[in-house]
Kinemage of the C-alpha trace (Angstrom):
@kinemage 1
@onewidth
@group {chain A} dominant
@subgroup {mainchain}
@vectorlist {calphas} color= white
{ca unk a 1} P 22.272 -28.028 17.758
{ca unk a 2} L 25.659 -30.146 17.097
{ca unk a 3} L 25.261 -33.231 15.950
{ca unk a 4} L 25.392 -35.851 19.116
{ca unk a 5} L 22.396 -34.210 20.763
{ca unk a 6} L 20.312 -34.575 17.009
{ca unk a 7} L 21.428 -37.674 16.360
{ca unk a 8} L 21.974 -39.223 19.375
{ca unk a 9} L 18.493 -40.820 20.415
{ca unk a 10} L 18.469 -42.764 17.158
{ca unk a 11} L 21.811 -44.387 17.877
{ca unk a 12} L 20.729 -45.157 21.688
{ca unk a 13} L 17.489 -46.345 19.874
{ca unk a 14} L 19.333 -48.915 17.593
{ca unk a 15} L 21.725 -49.855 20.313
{ca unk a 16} L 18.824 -51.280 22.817
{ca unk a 17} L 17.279 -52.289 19.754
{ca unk a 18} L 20.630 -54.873 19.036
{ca unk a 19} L 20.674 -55.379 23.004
{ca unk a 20} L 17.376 -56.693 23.562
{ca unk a 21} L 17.769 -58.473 20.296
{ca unk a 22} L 21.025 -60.315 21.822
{ca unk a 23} L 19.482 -61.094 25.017
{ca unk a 24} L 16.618 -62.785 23.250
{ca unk a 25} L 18.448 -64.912 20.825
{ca unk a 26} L 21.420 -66.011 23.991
{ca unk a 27} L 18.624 -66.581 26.893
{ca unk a 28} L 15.821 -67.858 25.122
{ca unk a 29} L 16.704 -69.406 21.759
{ca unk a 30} L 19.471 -70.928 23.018
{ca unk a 31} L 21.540 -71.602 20.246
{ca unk a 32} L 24.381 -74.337 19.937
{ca unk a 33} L 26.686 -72.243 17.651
{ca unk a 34} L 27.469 -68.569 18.775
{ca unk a 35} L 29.294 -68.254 16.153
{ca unk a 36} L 25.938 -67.266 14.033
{ca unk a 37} L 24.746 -64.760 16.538
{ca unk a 38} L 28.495 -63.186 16.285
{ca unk a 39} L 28.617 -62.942 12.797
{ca unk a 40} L 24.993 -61.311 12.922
{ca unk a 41} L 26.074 -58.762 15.075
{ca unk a 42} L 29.093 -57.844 12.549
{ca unk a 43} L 27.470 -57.545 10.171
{ca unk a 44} L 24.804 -55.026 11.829
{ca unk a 45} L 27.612 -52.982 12.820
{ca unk a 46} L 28.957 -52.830 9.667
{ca unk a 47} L 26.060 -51.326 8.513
{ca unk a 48} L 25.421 -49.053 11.061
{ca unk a 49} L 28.987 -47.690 10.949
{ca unk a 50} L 28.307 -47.521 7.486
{ca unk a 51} L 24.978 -45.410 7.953
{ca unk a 52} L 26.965 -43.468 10.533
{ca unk a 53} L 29.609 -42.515 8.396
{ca unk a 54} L 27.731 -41.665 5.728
{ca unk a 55} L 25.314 -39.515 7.872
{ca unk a 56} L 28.206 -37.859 9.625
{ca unk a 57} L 29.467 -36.862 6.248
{ca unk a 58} L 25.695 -35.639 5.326
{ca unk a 59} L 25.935 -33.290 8.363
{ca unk a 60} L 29.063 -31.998 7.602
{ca unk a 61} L 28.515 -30.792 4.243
{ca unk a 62} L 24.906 -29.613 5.533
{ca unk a 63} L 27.243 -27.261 8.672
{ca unk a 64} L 29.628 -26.198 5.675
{ca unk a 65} L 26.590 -24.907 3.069
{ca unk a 66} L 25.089 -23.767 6.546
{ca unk a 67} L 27.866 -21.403 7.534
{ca unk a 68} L 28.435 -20.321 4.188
{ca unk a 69} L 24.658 -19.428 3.762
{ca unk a 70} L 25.236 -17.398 7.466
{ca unk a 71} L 28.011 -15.643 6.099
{ca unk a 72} L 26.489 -14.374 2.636
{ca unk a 73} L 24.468 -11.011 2.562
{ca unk a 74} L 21.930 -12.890 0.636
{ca unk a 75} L 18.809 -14.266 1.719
{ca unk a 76} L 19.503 -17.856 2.038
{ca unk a 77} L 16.268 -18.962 0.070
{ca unk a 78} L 16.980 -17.431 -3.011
{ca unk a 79} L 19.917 -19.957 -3.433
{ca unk a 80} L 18.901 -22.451 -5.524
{ca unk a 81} L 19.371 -26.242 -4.204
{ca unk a 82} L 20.465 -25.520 -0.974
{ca unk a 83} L 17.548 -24.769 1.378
{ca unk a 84} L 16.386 -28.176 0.622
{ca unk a 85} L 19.532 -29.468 1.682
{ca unk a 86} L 19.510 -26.848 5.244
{ca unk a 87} L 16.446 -26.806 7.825
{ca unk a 88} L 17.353 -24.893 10.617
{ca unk a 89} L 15.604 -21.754 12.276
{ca unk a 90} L 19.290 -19.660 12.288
{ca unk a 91} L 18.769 -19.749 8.728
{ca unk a 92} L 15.360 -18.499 9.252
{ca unk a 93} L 16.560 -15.694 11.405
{ca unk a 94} L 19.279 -14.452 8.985
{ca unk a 95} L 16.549 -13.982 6.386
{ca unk a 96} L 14.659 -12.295 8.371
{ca unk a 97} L 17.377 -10.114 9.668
{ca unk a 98} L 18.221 -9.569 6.129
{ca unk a 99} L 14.679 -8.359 4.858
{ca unk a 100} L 13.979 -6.015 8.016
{ca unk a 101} L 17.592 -4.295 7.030
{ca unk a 102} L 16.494 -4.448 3.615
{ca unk a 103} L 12.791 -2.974 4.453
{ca unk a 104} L 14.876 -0.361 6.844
{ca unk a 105} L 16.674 1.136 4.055
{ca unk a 106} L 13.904 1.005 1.809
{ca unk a 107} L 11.964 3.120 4.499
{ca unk a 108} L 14.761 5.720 5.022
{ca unk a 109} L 14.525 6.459 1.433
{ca unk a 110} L 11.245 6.826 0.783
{ca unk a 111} L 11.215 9.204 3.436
{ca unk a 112} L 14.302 10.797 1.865
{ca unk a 113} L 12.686 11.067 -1.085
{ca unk a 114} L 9.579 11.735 0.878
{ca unk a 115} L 10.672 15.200 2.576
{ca unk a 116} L 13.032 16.295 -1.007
{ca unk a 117} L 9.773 16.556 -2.776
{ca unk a 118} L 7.915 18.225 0.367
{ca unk a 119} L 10.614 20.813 0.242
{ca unk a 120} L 10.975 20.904 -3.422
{ca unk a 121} L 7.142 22.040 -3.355
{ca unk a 122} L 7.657 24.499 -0.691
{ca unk a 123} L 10.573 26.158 -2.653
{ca unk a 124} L 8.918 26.485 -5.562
{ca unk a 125} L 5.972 28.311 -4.549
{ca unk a 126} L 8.439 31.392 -4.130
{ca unk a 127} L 8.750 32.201 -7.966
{ca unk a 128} L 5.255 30.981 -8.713
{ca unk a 129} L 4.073 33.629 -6.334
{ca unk a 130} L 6.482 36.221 -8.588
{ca unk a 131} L 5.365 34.805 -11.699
{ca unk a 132} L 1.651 35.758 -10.505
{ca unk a 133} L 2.460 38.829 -9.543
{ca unk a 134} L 4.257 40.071 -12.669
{ca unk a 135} L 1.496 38.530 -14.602
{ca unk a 136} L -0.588 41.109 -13.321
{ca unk a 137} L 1.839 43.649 -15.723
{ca unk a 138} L 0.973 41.795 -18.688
{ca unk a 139} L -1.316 44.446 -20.564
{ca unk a 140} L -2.368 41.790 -23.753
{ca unk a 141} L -5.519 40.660 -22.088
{ca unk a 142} L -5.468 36.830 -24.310
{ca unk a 143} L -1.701 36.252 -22.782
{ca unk a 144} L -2.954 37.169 -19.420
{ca unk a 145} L -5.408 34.950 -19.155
{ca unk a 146} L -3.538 32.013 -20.725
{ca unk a 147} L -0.255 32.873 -18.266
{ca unk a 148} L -2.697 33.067 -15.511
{ca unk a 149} L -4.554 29.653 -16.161
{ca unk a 150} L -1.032 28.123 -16.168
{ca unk a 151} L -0.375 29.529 -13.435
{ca unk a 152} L -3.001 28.428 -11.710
{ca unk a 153} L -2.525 24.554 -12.615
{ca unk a 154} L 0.645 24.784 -11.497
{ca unk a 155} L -0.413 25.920 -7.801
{ca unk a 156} L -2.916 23.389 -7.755
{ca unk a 157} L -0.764 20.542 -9.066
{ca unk a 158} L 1.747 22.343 -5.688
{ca unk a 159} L -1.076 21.926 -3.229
{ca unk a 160} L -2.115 18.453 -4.375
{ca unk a 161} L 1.444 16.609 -4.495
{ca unk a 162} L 2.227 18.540 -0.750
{ca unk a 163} L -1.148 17.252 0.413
{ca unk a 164} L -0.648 13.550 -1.614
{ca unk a 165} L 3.067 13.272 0.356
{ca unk a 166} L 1.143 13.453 3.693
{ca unk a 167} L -0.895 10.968 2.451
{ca unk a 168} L 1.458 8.455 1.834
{ca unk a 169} L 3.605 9.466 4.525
{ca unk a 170} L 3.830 7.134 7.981
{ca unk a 171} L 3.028 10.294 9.980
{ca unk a 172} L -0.597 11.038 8.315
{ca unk a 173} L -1.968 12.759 10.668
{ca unk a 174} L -5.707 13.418 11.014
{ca unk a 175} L -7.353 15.771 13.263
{ca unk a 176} L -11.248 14.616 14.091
{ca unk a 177} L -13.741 17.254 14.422
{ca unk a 178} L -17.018 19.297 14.546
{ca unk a 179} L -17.287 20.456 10.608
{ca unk a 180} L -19.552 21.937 8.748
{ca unk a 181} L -19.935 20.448 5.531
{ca unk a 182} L -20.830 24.098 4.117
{ca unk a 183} L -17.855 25.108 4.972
{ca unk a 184} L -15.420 22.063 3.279
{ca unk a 185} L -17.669 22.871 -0.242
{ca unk a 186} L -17.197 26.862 -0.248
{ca unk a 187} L -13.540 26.361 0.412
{ca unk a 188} L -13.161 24.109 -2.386
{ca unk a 189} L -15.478 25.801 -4.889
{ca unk a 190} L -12.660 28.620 -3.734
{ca unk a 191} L -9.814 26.730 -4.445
{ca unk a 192} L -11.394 25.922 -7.956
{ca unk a 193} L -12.878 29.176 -8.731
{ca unk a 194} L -10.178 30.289 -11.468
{ca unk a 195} L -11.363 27.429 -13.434
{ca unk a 196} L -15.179 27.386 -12.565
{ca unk a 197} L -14.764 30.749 -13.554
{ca unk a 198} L -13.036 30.238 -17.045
{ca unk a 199} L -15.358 27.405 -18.315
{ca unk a 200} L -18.684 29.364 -17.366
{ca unk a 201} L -19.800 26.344 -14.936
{ca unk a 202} L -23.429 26.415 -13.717
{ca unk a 203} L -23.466 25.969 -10.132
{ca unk a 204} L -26.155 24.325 -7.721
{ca unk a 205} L -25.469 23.961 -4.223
{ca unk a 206} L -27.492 23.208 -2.092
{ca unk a 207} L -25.658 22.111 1.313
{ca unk a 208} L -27.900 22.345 4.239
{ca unk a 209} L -25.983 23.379 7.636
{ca unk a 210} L -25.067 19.552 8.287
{ca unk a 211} L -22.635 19.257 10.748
{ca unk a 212} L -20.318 15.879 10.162
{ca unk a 213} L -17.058 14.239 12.234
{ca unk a 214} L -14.178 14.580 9.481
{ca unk a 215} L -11.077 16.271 9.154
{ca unk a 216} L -11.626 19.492 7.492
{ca unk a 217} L -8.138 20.108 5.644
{ca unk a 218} L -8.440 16.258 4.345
{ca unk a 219} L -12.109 16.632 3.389
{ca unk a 220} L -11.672 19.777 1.268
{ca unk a 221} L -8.475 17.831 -0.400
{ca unk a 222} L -11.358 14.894 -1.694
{ca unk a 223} L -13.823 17.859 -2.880
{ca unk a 224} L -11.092 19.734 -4.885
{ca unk a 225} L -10.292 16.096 -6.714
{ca unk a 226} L -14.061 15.881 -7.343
{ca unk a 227} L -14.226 19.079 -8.461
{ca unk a 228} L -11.248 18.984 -10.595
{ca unk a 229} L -12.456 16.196 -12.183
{ca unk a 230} L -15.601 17.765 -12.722
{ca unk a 231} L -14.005 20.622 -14.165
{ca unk a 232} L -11.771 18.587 -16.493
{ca unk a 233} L -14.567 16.370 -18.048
{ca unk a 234} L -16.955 18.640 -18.761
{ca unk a 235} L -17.623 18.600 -22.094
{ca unk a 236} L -19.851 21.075 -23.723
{ca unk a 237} L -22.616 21.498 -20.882
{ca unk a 238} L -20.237 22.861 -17.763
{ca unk a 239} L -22.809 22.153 -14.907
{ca unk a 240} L -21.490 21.578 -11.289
{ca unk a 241} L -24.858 20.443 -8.269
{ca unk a 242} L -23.445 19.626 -5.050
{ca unk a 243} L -26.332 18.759 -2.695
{ca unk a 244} L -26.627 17.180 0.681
{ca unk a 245} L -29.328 14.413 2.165
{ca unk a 246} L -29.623 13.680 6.028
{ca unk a 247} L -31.122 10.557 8.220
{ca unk a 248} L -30.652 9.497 11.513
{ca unk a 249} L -27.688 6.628 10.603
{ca unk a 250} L -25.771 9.058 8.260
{ca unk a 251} L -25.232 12.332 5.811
{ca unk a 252} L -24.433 12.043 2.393
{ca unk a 253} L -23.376 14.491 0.270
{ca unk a 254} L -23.691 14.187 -3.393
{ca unk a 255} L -21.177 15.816 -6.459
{ca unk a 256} L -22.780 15.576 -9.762
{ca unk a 257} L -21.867 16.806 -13.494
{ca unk a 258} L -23.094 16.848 -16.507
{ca unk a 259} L -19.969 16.031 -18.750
{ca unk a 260} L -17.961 13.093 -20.877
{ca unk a 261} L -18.896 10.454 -18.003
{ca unk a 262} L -17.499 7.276 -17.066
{ca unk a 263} L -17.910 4.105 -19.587
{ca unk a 264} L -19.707 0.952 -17.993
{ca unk a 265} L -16.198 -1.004 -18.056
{ca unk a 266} L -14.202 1.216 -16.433
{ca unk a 267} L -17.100 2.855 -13.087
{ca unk a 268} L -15.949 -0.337 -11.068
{ca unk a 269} L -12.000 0.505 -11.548
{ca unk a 270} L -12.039 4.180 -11.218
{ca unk a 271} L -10.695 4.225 -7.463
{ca unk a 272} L -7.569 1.785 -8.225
{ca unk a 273} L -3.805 3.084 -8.479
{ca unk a 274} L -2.972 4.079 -11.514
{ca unk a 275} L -5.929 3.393 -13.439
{ca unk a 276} L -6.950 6.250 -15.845
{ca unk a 277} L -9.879 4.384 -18.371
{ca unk a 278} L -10.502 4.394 -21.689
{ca unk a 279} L -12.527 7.752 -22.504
{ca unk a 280} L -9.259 9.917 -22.687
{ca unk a 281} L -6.258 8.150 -24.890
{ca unk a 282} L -6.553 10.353 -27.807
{ca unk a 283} L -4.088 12.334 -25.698
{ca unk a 284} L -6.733 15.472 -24.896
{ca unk a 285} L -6.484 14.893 -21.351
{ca unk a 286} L -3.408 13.983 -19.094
{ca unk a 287} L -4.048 11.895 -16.365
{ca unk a 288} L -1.780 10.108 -13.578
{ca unk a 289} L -5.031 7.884 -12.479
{ca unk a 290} L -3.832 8.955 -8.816
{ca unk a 291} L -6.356 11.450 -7.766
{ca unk a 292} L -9.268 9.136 -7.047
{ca unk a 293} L -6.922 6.151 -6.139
{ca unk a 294} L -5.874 9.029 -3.213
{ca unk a 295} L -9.428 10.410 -2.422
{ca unk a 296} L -10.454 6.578 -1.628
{ca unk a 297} L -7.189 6.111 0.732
{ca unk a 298} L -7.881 8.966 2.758
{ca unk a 299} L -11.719 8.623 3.177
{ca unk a 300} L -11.098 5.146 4.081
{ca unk a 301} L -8.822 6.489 6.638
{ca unk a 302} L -11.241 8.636 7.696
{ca unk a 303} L -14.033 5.699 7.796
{ca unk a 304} L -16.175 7.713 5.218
{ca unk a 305} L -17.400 6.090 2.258
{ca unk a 306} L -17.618 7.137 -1.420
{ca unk a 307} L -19.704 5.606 -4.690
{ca unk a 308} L -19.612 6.667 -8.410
{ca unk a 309} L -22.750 6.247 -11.092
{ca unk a 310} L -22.077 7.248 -13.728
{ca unk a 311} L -24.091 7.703 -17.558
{ca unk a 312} L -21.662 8.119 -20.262
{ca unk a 313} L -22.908 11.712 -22.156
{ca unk a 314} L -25.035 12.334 -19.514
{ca unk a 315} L -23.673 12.912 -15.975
{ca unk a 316} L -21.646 11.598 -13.309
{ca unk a 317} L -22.667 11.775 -9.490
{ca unk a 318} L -20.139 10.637 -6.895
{ca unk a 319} L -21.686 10.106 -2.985
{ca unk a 320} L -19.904 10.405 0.260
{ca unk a 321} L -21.196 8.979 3.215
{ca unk a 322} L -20.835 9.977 6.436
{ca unk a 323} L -21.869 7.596 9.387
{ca unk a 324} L -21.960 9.173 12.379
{ca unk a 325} L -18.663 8.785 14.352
{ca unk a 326} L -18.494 10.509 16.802
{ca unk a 327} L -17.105 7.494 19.505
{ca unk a 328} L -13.575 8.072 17.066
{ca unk a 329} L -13.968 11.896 17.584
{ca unk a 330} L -14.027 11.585 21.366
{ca unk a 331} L -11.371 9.351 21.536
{ca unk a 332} L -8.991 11.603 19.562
C-alpha cells in the first residue's frame, strides 16, 4: 500500500474541509476585506504542507526500516523499537515465513535424530545377543548371574527407548483391536520374568478372560513400566497382584505392590515429564522420570485412563480404565 492510496482520503478530507469553509465565509459572511480570508487560507496551507512534509518523511523512514526488516533473516519482532514504528501484514507474513522454516528444520532433525537412535538400537542388539550367548560359557555361577542381570537391563532399556521413539514420533501408529487383557499381563510378566525371578516376587493374578479395545503391542509397553516400577521399588516385601474388575460402562484392571511407595507430595506429579520425586535422591535408584510421563501419553492416545494411590511403606496400586470403545475400533 504506497502512500497516496493511505493517505490520500485524509488530504481529500481536509481539502473539502477548507472548501466548504471558503464558500461559507465568501457567500454568507460576506466580508469587506478578503484580504483576511486570504491570509487564513495561507496560513492553513502552511500548516498542512508542513504536516505533509513531515508525514511524508514519517513514511519514508517507516518504507526504509520496512525493507530492511524484509530483507533480514530475523524475525522482525525481536528487533527492539522498530515494530512499534512498522504495522503492516508483509511484516506479519515474513515472520511467519520465518518460524514455519525455522519449525521445518527443527522437524527434519528431530526426525534425524529420531531414526539415528532407532537404528542405533537396532544395531546394538547384535552384540548384546553375543554377549548373552557367551554368557552362557561363564562357569562361576555369582558372575553369571550378575553378567546376565546386566544383560538383561540393557535389553530392556533397548526395547523401551525403540518403543519410546515411536512414541514421540509423528507416525505413532496404533492398531485398535479385540485383546485379551490375559494375554497383555502374561506377556509382560514374560518380559519381566528375569527380574521377578531374581527378587523372589510373590505373584497374584487374577485376570478374568476380559476382552478390551486397545492396542496390544502399546498396552504390554504400559504393563512392563508398571511392572518395572514395581520391580524397582520393592523394598523388602517383593509382592506383585494384578487383578481385574468388570461393569457394564468399563474394565479396570488394577497393578498393586507392596514396596517403598509414593510420598503424599509427589502421587499428584508422578505422570509429568521429567519428574522423578523425592523418595530416591540418596542416589540408590536411577531414574529419568520418563517412564510414567510416557505410559500417560500413550494411554491418553489410546483414550484409556490411569490413577495412582499410593501408602508410603505400604503399597502402591495403579488402575487402568478401559471404557468401552468400540465406535474408534470400527472406524479404524
Amino acid at each position: 500500500m504506497n502512500y497516496g492510496k493511505k493517505q490520500g482520503k485524509w488530504i481529500l478530507l481536509l481539502l473539502f474541509v477548507c472548501v466548504a469553509y471558503n464558500g461559507y465565509f465568501l457567500f454568507f459572511m460576506m466580508p469587506e476585506n478578503v484580504a483576511e480570508l486570504v491570509y487564513l487560507d495561507v496560513l492553513v496551507g502552511i500548516c498542512l504542507v508542513s504536516f505533509l512534509y513531515i508525514d511524508i518523511r514519517r513514511y519514508k523512514k517507516k518504507e526504509a526500516l520496512k525493507q530492511e526488516a524484509l530483507q533480514s533473516n530475523g524475525l522482525v519482532s525481536s528487533m527492539e523499537g522498530q515494530m512499534e514504528q512498522m504495522e503492516n501484514m508483509e511484516l506479519v507474513l515474513h515472520d511467519t515465513q520465518i518460524l514455519q522454516e525455522q519449525l521445518r528444520q527443527q522437524f527434519d532433525a528431530n526426525c534425524d535424530l529420531e531414526d539415528y537412535i532407532t537404528r542405533w538400537c537396532h544395531e546394538i542388539k547384535i552384540p548384546l545377543s553375543a554377549s548373552l550367548l557367551m554368557m552362557e560359557q561363564i562357569q562361576k555361577p555369582e558372575l553369571k548371574k550378575s553378567m546376565e542381570e546386566q544383560l538383561e537391563k540393557m535389553n530392556q532399556q533397548l526395547r523401551q527407548a525403540l518403543l519410546g521413539c515411536k512414541v514421540q514420533s509423528s507416525m505413532f501408529d496404533l492398531q485398535i483391536h479385540q485383546v485379551q487383557l490375559m494375554d497383555c499381563v502374561r506377556t509382560s510378566l514374560q518380559n519381566n520374568q528375569f527380574f521377578l525371578l531374581r527378587r523372589k516376587f510373590e505373584l497374584d493374578i487374577c485376570v478374568e478372560a476380559e476382552t478390551v479395545y486397545t492396542d496390544a503391542s502399546w498396552m504390554v509397553y504400559v504393563l512392563d513400566q508398571l511392572i518395572s516400577n514395581a520391580v524397582k521399588y520393592a523394598g523388602e516385601n517383593p509382592f506383585l497382584q494384578i487383578w481385574s474388575q468388570k461393569t457394564e460402562a468399563e474394565t479396570k484392571l488394577y497393578i498393586e505392590d507392596h514396596g517403598e511407595g509414593i510420598l503424599e507430595q509427589d502421587i499428584r506429579r508422578i505422570f509429568e515429564k521429567g519428574f522423578t520425586g523425592q523418595n530416591h535422591h540418596n542416589g540408590k535408584y536411577k531414574s529419568t522420570g520418563m517412564g510414567l510421563y510416557m505410559v500417560s501419553v500413550i494411554l491418553k492416545r489410546l483414550g484409556h485412563g490411569i490413577d495412582a494411590e499410593s501408602v508410603p511403606g505400604s503399597y502402591t496400586r495403579f488402575t487402568l480404565t478401559f471404557a468401552d470403545n468400540r465406535e474408534y475400533f470400527l472406524r479404524q
